[in-house]
N, C-alpha and C positions, 0 to 999 in steps of 0.2 A: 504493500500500500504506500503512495506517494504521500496523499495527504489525505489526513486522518478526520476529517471533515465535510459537511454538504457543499460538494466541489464540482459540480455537473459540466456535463459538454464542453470539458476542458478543451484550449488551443492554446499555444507556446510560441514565444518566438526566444531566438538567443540572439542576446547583447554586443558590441561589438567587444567585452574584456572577457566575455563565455560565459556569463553568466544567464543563466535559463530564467524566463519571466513564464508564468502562466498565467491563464484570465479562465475564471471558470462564471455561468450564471448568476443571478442574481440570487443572493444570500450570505448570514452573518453579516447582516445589516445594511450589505454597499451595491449598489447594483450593477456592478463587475470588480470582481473578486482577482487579487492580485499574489502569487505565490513566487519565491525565488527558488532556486538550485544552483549550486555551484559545478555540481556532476550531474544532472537529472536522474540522482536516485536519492538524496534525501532532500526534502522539500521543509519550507515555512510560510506557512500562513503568514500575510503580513494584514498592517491594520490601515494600507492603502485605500483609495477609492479612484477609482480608474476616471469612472465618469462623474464628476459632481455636481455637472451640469446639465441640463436633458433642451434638447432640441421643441421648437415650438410643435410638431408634429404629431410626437409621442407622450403616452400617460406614466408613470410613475410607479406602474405593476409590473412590468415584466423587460428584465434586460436579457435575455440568454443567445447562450452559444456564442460566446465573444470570439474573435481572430484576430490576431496582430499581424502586421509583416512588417519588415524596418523600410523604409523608403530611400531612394537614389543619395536626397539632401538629407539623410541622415533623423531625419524623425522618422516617427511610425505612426501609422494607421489604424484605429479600431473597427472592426467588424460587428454588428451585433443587429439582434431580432429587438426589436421596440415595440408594445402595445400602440396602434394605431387610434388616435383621439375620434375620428371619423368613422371608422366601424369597429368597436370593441371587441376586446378577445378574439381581434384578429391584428395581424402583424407585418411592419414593413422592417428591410435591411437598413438598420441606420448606420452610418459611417462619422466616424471622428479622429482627428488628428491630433496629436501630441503638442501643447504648447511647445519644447523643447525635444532635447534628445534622449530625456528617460524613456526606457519603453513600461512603465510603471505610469507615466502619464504624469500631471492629470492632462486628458485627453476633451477636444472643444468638437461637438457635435457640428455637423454642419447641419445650414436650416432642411436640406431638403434630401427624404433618404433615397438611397440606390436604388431600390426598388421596393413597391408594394403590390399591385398586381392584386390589389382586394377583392374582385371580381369574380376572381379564381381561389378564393379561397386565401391572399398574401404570401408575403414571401421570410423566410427566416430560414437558419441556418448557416449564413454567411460563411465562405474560408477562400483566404487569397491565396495567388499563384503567380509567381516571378517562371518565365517559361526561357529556354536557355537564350533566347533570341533578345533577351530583355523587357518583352511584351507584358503585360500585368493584365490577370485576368479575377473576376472571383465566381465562385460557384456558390449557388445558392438553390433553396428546394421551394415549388410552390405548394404553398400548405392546402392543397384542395381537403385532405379530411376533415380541415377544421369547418367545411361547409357540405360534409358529406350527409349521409341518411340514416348514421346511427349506429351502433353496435362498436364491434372493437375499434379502436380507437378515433370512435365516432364514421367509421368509413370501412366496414362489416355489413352493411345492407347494400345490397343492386338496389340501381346502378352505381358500382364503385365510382370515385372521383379519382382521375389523374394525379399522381403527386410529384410531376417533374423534377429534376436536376437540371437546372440552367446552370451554362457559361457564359459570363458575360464579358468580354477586353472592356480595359480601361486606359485612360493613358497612364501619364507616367505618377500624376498625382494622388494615380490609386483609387478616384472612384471619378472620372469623368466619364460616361459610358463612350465607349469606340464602337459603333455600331451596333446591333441590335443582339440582344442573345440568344444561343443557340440552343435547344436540349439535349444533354448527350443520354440521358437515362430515365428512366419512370417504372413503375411500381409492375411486376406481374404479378400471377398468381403465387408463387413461390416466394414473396415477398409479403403478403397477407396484408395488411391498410396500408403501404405504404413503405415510400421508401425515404431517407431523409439522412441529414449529419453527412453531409457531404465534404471528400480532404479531396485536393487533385495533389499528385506527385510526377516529377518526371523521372526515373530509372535508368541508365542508360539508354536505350531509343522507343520505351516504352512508358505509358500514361501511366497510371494507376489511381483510380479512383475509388477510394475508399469509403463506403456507405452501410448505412444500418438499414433492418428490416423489422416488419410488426411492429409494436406498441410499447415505448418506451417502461411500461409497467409490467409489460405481458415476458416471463420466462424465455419466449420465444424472440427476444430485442438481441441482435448481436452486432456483429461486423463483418462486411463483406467486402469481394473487391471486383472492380470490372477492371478490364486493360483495353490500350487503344494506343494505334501508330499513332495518331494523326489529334492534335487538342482536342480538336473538333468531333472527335469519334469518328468511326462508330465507336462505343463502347461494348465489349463482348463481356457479361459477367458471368465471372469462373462459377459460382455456386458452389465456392470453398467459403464454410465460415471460420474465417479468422479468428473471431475470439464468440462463445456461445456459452450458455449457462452451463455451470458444473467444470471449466475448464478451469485451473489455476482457484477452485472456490471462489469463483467469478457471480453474481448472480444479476442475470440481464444486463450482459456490456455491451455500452455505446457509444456513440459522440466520439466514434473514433478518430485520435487528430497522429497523423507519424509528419515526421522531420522531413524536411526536403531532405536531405543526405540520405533517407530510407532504411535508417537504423533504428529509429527510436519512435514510443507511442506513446500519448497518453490517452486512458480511455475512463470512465465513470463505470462503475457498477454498486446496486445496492448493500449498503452497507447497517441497515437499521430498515425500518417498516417507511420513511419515508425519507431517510437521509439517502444519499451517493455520492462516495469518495472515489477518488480519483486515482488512478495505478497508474503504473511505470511499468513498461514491455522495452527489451530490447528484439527487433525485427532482421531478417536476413530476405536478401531478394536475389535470386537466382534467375536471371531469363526475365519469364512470369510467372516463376512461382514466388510465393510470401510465405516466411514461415518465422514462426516467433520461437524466440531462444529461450 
């Protein structure tokens, strides 16, 4: 166990002296949660507050699934799901910048978020991607169950609703959108409500897109991975689960976030009736295959 705490949907970036930041959802009072590592195996809660600011947009309930990347000019970027003030208990990707170079923040929202796409259900999940060409992209999921017809995870009754993986380019400031985005992935049968917690990685000449299935409550919540030549996909997914209940006395892991470098993970699993703390995996990638050490 990394940290021993309600630490969910953790994303990591490292600093430029190696020291490891992580951002997990909202809770223990801040609504992006800020952990350090010096090795990313023993961890500390800190009594930061990422965002202590909230954009005219968003309500005040719900920050989750943060992502950092460090930027060209040496700040960094926040990533994160916001309650949407315009149609509640649904969510758009808010983006925030670092006043400075800590990647601890504190971090200044912009007024307007990357995407919401409320129509469809909104958008959450955020995770960036520095691509070897220097192109800046982020992947994000549209939340159709959260407008689905019921049942597990609200999106268990026909007609099921879509729950895309978008790609979207950005420039170089990390969220100006560069054209339109594209879907590399969505939910089948094999994935039961949904698919979401989306990482991209690149591997030597291979994508790896790392994603969860079913119901972040439901025993059946893990990690999985598709692969793709091409950013854009296709995405082909293996239907190897990476990390599943009962592995490592895991129980329901997700929010899988690995390292550009493709060694390291962090993932949440429940750790109490409503808590989820956060682990440490070391990863090995072979080709296309993933296998955790």
């Amino acid at each position: 166990m990394a940290i021993d705490s309600n630490f969910p949907d953790p994303g990591f970036v490292q600093a430029g002296d190696g020291t490891w930041y992580a951002f997990g959802t909202n809770g223990n009072g801040k609504r992006v949660q800020v952990a350090t590592s010096p090795d990313f195996r023993s961890w500390t809660l800190t009594d930061r507050e990422a965002l202590p600011t909230l954009a005219g947009w968003e309500t005040e309930i719900d920050h989750w699934a943060p992502d950092v990347v460090r930027r060209n000019d040496g700040k960094y970027v926040l990533y994160y799901s916001g309650e949407a003030k315009q149609m509640l208990r649904h969510h758009c990707v808010g983006v925030a910048v670092s006043e400075g170079t800590d990647p601890a923040g504190p971090y200044v929202p912009n007024e307007e978020p990357l995407s919401c796409r409320l129509d469809l259900g909104g958008s959450i999940d955020p995770s960036g991607f520095l691509d070897k060409d220097g192109s800046r992209y982020v992947v994000f999921k549209v939340d159709g169950n959260s407008v689905g017809n019921g049942g597990d995870c609200n999106n268990g009754i026909p007609p099921l609703k879509p729950t895309p993986i978008l790609l979207q380019k950005v420039k170089a400031d990390g969220f100006t959108p560069d054209g339109d985005a594209v879907q590399i992935l969505d939910r089948d049968d094999s994935d039961g409500p949904l698919v979401e917690a989306p990482n991209l990685i690149l591997h030597g000449d291979t994508y790896f897109l790392f994603y969860s299935t079913h119901c972040f409550t439901d025993p059946k919540y893990d990690v999985r991975y598709a692969t793709s030549k091409s950013i854009t996909g296709p995405y082909v997914k293996t239907g190897q689960k990476l990390l599943k209940t009962g592995d490592y006395g895991l129980t329901s892991p997700g929010g899988g976030t690995v390292c550009g470098c493709g060694d390291k993970m962090l993932v949440h699993g429940f750790c109490g009736t409503d808590k989820r703390c956060t682990y440490a995996a070391d990863l090995l990638i072979q080709g296309e295959q993933v296998t955790i050490l």
